[in-house]
Every structure is written in structure tokens, then in C-alpha cells.
LUMDREN-370220 format. One record per residue: residue number from 1; chain; x, y, z of N, C-alpha, C in turn. Coordinates in steps of 0.05 Angstrom, whole numbers. Atoms other than C-alpha are relative to their C-alpha. Example, Ala and Ser with C-alpha at 12.3 -4.5 7.8 and 13.67 -1.06 7.14 Angstrom:
num=1	cadena=A	npx=18	npy=-24	npz=0	capx=246	capy=-90	capz=156	cpx=18	cpy=24	cpz=0
num=2	cadena=A	npx=-16	npy=-24	npz=-1	capx=273	capy=-21	capz=143	cpx=-15	cpy=22	cpz=14
//
This chain:
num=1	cadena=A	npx=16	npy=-24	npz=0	capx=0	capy=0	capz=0	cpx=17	cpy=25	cpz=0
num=2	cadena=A	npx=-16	npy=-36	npz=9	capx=55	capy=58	capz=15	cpx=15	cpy=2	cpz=-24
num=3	cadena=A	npx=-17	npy=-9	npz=22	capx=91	capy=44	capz=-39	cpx=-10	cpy=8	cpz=-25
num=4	cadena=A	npx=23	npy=-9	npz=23	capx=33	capy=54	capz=-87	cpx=1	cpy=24	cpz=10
num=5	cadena=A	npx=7	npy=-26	npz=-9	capx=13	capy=108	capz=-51	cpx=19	cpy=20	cpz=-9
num=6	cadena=A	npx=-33	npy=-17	npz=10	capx=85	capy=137	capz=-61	cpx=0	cpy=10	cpz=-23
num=7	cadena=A	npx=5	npy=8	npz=30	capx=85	capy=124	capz=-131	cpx=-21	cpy=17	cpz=-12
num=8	cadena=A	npx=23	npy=-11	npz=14	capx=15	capy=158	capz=-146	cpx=10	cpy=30	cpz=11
num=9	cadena=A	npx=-7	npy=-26	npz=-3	capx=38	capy=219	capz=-100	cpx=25	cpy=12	cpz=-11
num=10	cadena=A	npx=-18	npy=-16	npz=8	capx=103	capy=226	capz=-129	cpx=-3	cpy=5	cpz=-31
num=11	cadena=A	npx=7	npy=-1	npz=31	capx=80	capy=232	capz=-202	cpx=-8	cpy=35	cpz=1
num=12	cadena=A	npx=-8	npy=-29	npz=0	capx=73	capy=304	capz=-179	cpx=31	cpy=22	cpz=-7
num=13	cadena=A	npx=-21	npy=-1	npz=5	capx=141	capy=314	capz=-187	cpx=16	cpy=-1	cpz=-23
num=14	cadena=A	npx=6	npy=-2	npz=29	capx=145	capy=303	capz=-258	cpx=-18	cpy=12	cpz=-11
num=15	cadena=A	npx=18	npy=-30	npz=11	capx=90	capy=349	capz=-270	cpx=4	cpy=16	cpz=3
num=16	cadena=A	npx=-20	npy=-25	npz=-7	capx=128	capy=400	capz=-238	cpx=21	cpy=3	cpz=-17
num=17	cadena=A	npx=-23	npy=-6	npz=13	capx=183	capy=392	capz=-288	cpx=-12	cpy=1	cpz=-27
num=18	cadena=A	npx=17	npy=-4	npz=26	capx=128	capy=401	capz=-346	cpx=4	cpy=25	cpz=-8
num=19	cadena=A	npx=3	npy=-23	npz=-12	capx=127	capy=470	capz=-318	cpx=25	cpy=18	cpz=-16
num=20	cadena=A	npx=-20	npy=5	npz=17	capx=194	capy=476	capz=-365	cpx=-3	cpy=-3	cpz=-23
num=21	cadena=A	npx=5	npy=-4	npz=29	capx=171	capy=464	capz=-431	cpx=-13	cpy=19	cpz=-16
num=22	cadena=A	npx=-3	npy=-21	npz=12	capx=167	capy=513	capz=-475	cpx=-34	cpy=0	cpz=-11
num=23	cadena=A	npx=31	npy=-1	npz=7	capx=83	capy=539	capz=-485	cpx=-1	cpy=-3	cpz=-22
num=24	cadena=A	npx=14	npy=5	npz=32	capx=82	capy=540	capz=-563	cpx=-4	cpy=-30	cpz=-2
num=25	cadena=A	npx=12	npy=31	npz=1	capx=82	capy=458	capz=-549	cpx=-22	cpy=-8	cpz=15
num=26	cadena=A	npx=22	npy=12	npz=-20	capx=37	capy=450	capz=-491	cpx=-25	cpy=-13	cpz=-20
num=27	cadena=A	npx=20	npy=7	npz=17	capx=-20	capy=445	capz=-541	cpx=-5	cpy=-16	cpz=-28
num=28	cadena=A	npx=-9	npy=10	npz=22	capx=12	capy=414	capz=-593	cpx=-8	cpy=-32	cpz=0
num=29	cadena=A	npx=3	npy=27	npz=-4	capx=-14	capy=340	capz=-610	cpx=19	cpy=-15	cpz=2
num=30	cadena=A	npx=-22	npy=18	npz=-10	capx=32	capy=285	capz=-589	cpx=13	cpy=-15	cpz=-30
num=31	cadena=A	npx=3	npy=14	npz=26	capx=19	capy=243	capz=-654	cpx=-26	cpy=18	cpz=-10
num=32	cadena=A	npx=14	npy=-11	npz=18	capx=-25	capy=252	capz=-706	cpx=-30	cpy=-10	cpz=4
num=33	cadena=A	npx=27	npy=7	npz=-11	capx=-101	capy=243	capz=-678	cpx=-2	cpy=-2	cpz=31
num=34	cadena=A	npx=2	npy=-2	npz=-35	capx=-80	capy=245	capz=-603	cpx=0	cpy=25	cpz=11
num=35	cadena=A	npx=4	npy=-20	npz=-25	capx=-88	capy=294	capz=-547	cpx=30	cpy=17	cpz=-4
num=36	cadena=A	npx=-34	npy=-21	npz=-11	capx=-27	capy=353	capz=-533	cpx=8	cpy=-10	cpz=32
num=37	cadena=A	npx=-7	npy=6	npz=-24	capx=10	capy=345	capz=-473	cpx=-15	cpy=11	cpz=25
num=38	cadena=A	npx=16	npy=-15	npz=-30	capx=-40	capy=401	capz=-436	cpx=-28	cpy=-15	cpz=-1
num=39	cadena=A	npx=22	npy=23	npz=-1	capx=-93	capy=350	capz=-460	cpx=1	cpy=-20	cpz=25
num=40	cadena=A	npx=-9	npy=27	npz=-18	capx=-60	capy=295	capz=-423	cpx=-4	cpy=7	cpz=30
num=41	cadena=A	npx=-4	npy=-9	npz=-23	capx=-44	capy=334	capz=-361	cpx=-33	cpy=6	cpz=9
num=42	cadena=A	npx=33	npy=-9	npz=-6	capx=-122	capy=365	capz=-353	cpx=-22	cpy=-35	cpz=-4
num=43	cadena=A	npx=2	npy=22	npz=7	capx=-137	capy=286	capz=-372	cpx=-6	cpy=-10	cpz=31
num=44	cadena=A	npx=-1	npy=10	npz=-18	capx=-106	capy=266	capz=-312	cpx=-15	cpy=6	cpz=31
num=45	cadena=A	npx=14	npy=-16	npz=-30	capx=-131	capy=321	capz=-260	cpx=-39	cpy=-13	cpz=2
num=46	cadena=A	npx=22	npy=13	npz=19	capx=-202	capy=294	capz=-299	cpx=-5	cpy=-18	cpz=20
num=47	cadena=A	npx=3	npy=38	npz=-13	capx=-192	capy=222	capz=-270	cpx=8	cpy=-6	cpz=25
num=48	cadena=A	npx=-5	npy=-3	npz=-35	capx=-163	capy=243	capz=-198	cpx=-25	cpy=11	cpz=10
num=49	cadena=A	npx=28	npy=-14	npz=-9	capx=-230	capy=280	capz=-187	cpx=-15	cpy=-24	cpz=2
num=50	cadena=A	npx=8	npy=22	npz=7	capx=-269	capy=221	capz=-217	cpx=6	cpy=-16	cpz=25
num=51	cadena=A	npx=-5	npy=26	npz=-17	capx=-234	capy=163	capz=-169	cpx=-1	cpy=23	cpz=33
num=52	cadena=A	npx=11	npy=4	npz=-26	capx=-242	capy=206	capz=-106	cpx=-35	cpy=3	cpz=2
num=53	cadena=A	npx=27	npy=3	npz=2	capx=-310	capy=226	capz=-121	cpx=-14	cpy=-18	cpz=-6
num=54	cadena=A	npx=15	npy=17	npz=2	capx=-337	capy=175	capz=-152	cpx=13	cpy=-35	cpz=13
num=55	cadena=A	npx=-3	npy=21	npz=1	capx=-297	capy=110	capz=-130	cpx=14	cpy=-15	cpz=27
num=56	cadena=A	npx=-10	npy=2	npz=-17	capx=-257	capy=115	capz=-66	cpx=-16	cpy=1	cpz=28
num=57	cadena=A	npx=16	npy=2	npz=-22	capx=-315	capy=118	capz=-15	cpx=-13	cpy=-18	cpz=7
num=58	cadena=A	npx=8	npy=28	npz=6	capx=-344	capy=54	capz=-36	cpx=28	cpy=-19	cpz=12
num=59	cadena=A	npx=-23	npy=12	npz=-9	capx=-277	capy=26	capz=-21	cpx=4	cpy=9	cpz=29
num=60	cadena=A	npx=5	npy=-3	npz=-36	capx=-276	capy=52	capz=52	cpx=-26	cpy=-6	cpz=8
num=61	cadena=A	npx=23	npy=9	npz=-21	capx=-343	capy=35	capz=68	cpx=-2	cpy=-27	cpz=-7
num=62	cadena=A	npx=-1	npy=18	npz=-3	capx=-340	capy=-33	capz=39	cpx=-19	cpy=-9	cpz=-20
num=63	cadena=A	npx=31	npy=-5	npz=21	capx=-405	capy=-19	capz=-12	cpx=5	cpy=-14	cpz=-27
num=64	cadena=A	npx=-3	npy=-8	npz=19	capx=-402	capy=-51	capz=-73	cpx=-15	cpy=23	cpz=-24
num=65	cadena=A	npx=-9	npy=-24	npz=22	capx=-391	capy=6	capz=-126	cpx=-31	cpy=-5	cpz=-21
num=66	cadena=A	npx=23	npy=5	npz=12	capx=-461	capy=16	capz=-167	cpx=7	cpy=0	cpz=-32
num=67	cadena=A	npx=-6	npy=0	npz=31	capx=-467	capy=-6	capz=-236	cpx=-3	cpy=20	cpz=-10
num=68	cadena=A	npx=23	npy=-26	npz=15	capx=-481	capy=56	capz=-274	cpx=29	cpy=2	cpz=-21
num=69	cadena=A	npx=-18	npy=-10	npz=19	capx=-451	capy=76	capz=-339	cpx=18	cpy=23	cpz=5
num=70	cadena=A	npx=-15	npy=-14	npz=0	capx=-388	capy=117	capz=-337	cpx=4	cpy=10	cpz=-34
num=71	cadena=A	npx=3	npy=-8	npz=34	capx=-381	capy=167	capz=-398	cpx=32	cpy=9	cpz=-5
num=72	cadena=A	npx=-33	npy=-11	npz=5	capx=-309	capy=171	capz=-406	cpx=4	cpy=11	cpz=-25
num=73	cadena=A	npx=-6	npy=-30	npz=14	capx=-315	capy=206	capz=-469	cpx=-1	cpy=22	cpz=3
num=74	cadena=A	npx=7	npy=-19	npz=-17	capx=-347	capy=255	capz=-430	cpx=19	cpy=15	cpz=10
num=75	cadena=A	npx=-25	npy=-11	npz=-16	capx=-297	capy=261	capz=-378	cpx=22	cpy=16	cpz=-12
num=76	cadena=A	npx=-19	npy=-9	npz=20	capx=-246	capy=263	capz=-432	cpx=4	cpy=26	cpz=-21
num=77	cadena=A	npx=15	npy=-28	npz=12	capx=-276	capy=315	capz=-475	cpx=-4	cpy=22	cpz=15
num=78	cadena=A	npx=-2	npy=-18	npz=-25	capx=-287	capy=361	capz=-415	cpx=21	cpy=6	cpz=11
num=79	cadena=A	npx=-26	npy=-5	npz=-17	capx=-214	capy=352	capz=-391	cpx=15	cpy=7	cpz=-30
num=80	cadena=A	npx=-6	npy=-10	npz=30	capx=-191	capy=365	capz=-467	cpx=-16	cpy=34	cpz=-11
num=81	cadena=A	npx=20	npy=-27	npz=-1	capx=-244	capy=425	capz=-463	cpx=23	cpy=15	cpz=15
num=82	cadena=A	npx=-22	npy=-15	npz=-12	capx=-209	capy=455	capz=-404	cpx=35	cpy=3	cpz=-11
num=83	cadena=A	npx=-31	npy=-9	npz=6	capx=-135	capy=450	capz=-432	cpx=3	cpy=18	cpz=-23
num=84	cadena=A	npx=0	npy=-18	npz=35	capx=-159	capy=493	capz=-501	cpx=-11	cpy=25	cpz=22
num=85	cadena=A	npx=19	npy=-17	npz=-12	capx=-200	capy=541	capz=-453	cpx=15	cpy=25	cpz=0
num=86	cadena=A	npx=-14	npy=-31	npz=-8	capx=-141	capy=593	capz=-446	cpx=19	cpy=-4	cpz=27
num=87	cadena=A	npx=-13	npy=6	npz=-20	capx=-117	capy=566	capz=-380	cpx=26	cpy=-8	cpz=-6
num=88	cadena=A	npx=-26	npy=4	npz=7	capx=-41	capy=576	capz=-375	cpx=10	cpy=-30	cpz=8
num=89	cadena=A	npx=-19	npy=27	npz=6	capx=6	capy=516	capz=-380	cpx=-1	cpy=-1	cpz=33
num=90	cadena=A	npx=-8	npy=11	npz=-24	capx=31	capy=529	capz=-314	cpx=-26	cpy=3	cpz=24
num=91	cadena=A	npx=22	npy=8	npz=-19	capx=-42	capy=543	capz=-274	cpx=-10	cpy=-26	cpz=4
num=92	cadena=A	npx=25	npy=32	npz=3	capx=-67	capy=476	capz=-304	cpx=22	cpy=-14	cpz=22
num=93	cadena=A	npx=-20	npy=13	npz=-19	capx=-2	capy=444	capz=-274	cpx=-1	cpy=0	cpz=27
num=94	cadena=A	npx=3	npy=0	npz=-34	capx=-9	capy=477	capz=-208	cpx=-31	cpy=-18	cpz=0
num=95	cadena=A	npx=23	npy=0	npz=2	capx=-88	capy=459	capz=-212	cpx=8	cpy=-32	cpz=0
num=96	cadena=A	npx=2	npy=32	npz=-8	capx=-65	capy=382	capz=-222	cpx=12	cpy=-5	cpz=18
num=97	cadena=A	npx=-11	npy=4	npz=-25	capx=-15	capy=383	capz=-173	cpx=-6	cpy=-9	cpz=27
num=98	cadena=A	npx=9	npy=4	npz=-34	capx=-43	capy=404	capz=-117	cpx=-33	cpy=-26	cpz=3
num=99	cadena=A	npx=22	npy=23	npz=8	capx=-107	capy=358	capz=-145	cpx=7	cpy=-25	cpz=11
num=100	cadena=A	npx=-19	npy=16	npz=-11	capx=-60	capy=298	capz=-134	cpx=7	cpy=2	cpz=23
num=101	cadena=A	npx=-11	npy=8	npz=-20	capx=-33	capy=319	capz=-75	cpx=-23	cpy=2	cpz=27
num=102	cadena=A	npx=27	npy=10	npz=-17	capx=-102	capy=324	capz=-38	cpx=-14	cpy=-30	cpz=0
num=103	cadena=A	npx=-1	npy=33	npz=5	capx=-116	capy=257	capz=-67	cpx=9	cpy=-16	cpz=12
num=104	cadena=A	npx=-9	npy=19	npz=-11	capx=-63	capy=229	capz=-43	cpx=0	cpy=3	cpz=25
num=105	cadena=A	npx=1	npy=-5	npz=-23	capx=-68	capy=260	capz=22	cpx=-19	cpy=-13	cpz=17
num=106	cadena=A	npx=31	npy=15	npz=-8	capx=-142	capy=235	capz=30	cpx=8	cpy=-22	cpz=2
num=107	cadena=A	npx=-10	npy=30	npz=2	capx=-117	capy=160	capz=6	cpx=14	cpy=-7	cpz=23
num=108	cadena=A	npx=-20	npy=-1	npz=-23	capx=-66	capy=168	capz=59	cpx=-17	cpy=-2	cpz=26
num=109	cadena=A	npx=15	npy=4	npz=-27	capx=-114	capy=174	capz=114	cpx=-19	cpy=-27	cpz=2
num=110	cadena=A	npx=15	npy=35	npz=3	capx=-152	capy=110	capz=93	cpx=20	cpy=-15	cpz=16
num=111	cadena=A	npx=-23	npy=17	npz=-11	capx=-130	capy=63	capz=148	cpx=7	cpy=-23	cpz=-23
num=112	cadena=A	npx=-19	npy=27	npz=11	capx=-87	capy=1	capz=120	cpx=-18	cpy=-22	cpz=-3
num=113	cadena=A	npx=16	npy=22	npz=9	capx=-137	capy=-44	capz=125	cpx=-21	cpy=-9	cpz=-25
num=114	cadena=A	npx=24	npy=-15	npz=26	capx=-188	capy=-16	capz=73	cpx=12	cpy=-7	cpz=-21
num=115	cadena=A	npx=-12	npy=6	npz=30	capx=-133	capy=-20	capz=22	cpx=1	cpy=-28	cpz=-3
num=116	cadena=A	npx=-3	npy=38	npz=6	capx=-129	capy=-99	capz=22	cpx=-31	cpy=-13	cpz=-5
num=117	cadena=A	npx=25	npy=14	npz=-5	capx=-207	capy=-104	capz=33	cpx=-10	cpy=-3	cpz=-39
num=118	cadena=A	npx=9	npy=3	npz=39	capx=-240	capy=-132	capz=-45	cpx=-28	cpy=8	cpz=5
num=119	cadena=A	npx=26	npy=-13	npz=-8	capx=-298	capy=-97	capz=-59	cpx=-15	cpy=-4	cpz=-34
num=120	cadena=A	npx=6	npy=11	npz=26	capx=-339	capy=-111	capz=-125	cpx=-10	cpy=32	cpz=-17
num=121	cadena=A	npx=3	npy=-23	npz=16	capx=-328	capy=-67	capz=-184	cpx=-12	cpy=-16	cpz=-27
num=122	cadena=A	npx=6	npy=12	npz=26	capx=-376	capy=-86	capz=-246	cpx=7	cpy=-31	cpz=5
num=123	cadena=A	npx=0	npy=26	npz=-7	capx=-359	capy=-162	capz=-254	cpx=30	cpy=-11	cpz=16
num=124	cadena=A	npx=-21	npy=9	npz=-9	capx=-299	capy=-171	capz=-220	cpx=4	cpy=16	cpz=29
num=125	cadena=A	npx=-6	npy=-20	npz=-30	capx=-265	capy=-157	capz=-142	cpx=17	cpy=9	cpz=-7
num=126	cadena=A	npx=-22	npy=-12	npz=-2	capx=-218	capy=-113	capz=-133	cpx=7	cpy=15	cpz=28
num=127	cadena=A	npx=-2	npy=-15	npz=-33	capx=-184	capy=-74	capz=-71	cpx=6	cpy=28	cpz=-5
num=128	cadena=A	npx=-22	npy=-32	npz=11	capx=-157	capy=0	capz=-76	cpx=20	cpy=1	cpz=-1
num=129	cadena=A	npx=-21	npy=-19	npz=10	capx=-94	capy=-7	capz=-72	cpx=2	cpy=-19	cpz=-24
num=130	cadena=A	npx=-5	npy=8	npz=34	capx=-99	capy=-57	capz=-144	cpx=-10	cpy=25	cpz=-15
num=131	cadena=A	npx=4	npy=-25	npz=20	capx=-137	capy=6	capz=-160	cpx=11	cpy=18	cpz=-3
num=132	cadena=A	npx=-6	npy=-15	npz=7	capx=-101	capy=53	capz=-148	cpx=30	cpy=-5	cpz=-10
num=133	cadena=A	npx=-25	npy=6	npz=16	capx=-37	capy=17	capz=-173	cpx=-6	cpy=0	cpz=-35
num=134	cadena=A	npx=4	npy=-7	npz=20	capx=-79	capy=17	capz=-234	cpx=4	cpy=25	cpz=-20
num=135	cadena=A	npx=-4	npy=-22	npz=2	capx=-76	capy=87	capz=-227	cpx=30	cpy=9	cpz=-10
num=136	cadena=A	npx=-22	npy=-4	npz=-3	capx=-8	capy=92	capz=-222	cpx=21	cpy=-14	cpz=-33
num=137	cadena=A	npx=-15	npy=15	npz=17	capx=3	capy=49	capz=-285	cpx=-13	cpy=22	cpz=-26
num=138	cadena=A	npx=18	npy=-21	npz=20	capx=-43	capy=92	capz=-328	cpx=12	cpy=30	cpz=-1
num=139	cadena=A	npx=-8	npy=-25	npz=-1	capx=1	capy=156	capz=-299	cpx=27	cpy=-12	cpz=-24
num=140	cadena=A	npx=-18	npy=5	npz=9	capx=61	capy=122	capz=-330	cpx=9	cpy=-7	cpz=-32
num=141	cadena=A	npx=2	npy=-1	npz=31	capx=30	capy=104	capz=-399	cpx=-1	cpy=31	cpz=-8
num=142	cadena=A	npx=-2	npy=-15	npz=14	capx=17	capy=178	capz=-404	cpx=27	cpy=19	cpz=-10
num=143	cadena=A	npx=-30	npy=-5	npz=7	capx=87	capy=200	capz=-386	cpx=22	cpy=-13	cpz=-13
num=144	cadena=A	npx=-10	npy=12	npz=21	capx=120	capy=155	capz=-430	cpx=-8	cpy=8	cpz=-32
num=145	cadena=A	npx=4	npy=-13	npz=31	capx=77	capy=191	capz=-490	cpx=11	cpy=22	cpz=5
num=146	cadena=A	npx=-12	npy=-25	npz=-11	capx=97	capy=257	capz=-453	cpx=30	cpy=0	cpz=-13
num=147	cadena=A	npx=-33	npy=1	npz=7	capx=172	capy=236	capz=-466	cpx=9	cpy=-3	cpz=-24
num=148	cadena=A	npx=0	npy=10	npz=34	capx=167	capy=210	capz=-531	cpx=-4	cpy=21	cpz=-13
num=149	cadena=A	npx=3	npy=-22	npz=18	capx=140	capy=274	capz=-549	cpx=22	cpy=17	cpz=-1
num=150	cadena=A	npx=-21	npy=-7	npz=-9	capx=192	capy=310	capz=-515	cpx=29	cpy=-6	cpz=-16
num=151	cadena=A	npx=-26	npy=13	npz=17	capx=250	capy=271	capz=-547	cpx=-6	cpy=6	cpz=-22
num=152	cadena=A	npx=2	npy=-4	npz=35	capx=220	capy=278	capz=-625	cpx=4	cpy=24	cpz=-1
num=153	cadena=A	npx=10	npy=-29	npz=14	capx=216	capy=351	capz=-609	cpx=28	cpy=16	cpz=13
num=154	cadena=A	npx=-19	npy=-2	npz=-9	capx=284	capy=351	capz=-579	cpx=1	cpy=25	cpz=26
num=155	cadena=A	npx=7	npy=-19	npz=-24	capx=253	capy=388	capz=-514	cpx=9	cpy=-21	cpz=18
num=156	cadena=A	npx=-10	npy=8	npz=-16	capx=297	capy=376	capz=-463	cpx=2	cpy=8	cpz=35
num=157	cadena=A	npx=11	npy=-4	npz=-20	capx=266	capy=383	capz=-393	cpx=5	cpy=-9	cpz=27
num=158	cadena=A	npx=-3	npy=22	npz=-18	capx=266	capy=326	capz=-355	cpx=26	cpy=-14	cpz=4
num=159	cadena=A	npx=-32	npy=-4	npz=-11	capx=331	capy=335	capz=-317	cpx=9	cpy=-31	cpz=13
num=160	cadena=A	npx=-1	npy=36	npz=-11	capx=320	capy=263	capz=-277	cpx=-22	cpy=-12	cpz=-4
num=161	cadena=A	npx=10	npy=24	npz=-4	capx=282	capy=205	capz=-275	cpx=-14	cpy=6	cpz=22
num=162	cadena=A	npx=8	npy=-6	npz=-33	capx=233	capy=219	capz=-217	cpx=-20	cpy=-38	cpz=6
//
């Protein structure tokens, strides 16, 4: 559990070194039909809202999680909305940041036990911390496109490895 936990909170840390790249890219598509990098980032703040609101209270009380359609185009389109909106590079950044680091702060107070407890999501169990290592695997697919972009565009930012 802390080491997930770790893991999801330190991914702030690398969004802080976003904070560095030069604005005429922020908006710039990654590839050719995908999201810009301020896509990605407003993406993620998107889906930290999402899992405490909608998915992390069920997991402390023990409830299984109600079937209901999730519109993740929705979400997506809305968090792709806000990164065109005008909002600077570096507000959105702060704005996920500190997003994450309430998140993780909250998660953090979940006693230890909660995270191991399986709780039924749709057809399968799961516990929080498989979810939120999920989380943590989904931050890592996007910073790996992040880098990729980075490298083709020979923007050189990302001083270490966080």
C-alpha cells in the first residue's frame, strides 16, 4: 500500500518539471489524432477527481460500487475542453498538482486495512490499492507519451528520472 501510494503521490514531481517546456508545445498533438501534452495533463486532474468522487468511498465503506454507466468520453472531452480554454500551462499544472496531492493525502488517511479489503467493481473484485496501482500504471503510460513527445521535439526538460 505505501509504496503505491508513493508512486501515485510522487508523479507530482514530474508534472512540476512540465512546468519547463516551452508553451508553443503544450498544445501541440503528441501524434497525429492524439491529445497535446495540456490535453494529457487536464486528462489526468479529470480522473483524480473522478476516483475520489466517484470510486474511493465505496472502497472505505465496503459498498459494492453501483453499476451505472461511466461516460469517459465525457470526462475526456471536458478535460480536453479545459486545456484549449485559455488556462495557462503552468495554472493547469499547479491545478493538477495540488489535485494529486489532496488525493493522495485523502488516500493516505484510509486506514491500511481498507486497502487490502476486495470490494466488487462491475464483474470482477478488486481492492484500492490494485486500483489505485492501476492508477499509477495509467500515470506512466501517459508520461512515456509525454517523453516521446519530448525527445521527437528535442525538448529537453526532464533533468532526472523521478
Amino acid at each position: 500500500m505505501s509504496e503505491v501510494l508513493t508512486k501515485y503521490k510522487s508523479f507530482t514531481n514530474w508534472l512540476q518539471q512540465l512546468k519547463q517546456m516551452p508553451d508553443e508545445y503544450w498544445l501541440v498533438p503528441i501524434k497525429d489524432g492524439k491529445w497535446s501534452v495540456g490535453e494529457i495533463v487536464a486528462h489526468i486532474k479529470a480522473w483524480d477527481v473522478f476516483v475520489w468522487d466517484e470510486r474511493v468511498a465505496y472502497f472505505v465503506s465496503g459498498s459494492e460500487i453501483p453499476v451505472k454507466k461511466v461516460d469517459v468520453e465525457e470526462i475526456n472531452s471536458n478535460a480536453a475542453n479545459e486545456a484549449k480554454s485559455g488556462i495557462s500551462k503552468n495554472q493547469l499544472l499547479d491545478e493538477v498538482i495540488e489535485c494529486r496531492q489532496v488525493v493522495a493525502k485523502k488516500l493516505g488517511e484510509v486506514p491500511s486495512s481498507v486497502w487490502q479489503e476486495r470490494i466488487e467493481m462491475g464483474s470482477k473484485m478488486i481492492t484500492l490499492c490494485e486500483y489505485i496501482s492501476g492508477l499509477v500504471e495509467h500515470d506512466e503510460h501517459h508520461r512515456t507519451q509525454i517523453e516521446e513527445f519530448l525527445t521527437a521535439n528535442r525538448i529537453d526538460i526532464l533533468k532526472q528520472k523521478v
